[in-house]
C-alpha positions as CSV (number, residue, x, y, z in Angstrom):
1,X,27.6,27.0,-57.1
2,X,29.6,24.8,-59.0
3,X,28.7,21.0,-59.6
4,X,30.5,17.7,-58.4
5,X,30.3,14.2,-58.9
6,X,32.2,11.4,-57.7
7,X,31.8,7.6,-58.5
8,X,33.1,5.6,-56.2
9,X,32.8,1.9,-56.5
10,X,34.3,-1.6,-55.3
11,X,34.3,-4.9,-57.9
12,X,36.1,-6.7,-60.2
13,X,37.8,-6.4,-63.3
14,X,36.0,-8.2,-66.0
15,X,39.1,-8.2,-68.6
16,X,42.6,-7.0,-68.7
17,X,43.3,-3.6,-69.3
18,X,44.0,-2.7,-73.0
19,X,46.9,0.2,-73.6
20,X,46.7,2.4,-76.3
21,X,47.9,5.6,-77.5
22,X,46.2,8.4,-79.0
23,X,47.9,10.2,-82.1
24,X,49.3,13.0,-79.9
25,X,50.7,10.1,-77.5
26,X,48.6,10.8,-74.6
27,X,48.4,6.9,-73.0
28,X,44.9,5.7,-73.0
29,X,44.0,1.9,-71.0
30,X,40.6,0.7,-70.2
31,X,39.1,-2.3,-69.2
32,X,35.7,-3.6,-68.0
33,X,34.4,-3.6,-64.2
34,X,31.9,-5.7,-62.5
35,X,29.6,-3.9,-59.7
36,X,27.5,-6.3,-57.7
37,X,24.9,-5.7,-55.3
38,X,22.7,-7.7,-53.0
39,X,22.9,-11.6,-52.5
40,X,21.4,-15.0,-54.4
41,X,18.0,-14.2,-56.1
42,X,18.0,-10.7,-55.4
43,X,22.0,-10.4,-56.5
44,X,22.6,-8.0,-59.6
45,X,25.7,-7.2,-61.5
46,X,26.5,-3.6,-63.3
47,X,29.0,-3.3,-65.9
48,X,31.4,-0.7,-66.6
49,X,34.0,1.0,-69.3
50,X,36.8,2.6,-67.0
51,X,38.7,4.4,-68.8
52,X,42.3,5.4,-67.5
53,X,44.5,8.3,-69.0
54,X,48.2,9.2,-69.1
55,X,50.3,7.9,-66.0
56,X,47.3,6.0,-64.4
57,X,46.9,4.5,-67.6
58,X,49.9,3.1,-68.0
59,X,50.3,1.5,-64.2
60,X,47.3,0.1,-64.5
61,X,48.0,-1.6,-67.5
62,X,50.7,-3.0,-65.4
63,X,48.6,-4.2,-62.7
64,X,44.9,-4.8,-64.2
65,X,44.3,-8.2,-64.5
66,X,41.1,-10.2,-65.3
67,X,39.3,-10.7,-62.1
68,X,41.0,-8.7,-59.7
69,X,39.3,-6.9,-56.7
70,X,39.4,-3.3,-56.9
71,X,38.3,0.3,-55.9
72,X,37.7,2.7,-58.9
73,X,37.3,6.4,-58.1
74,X,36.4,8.5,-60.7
75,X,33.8,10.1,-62.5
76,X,30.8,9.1,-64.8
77,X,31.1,10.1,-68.3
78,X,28.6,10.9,-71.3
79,X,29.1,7.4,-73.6
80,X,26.7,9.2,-76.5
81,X,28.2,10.3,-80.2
82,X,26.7,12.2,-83.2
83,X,25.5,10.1,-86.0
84,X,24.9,12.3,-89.5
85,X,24.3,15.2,-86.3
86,X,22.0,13.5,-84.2
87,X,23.2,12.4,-80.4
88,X,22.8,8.8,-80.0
89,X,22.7,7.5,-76.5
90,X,24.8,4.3,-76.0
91,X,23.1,3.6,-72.8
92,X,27.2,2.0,-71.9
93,X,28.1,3.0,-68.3
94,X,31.4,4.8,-68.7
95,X,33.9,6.0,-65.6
96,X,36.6,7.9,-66.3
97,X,39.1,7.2,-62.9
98,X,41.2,9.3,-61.3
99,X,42.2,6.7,-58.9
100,X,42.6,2.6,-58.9
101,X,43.3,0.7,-55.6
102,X,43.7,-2.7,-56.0
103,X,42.6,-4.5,-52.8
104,X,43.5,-8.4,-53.2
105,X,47.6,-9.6,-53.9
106,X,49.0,-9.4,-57.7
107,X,47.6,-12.7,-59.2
108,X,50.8,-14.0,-60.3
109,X,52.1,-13.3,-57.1
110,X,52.7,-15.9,-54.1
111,X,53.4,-13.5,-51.1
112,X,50.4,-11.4,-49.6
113,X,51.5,-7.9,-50.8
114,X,49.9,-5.1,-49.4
115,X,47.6,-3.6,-52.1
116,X,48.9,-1.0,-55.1
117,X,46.9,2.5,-54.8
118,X,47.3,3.9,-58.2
119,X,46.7,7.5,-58.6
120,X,46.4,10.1,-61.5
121,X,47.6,12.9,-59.5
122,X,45.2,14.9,-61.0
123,X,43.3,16.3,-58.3
């Protein structure tokens, strides 16, 4: 049988997304998102890398603002790297998404929009 995983999570954006290319010009954007759970004392907050490629990438950029509500569906990655060929665990929580539903109105905007679903189209 063949493994799955999904993360699926609602939050907020901690920062704009960043756009960058890679040196084959594949679009690369990611930005920081905020995961909380349970109320006062007992609240907790999770942070995020997602990491957005090619298409998504670049609508998200267009739309990923600093403290936006959203719904990032993806998957977790593997944040470790090889240091003089040992793996070293970063212990970052990284998602790569396949999809990005904003779920509040575009900041700048004064209307109620209804809310942009952004997918990669890559499943």
């Amino acid at each position: 049988m063949k493994g799955y995983q999904r993360f699926t999570a609602i939050g907020h954006l901690g920062k704009d997304a960043e756009l960058r290319y890679t040196t084959s010009g594949k679009a690369v954007a990611r930005f920081t998102f905020a995961v909380n759970e349970g109320t006062g004392d007992k609240k907790t907050t999770e942070w995020f890398t997602v990491e957005c490629w090619e298409k998504l990438a670049e609508t998200v950029n267009a739309h990923a603002r600093k403290g936006r509500a959203a719904l990032v569906e993806g998957k977790l990655i593997d944040d470790s790297y090889l240091k003089d060929g040992v793996k070293v665990n970063t212990n970052a929580k990284k998602v790569r998404a396949s999809l990005v539903y904003f779920l509040d109105s575009k900041p700048e905007a004064a209307d109620c929009s209804p809310p942009e679903p952004v997918d990669s189209g890559t499943e």
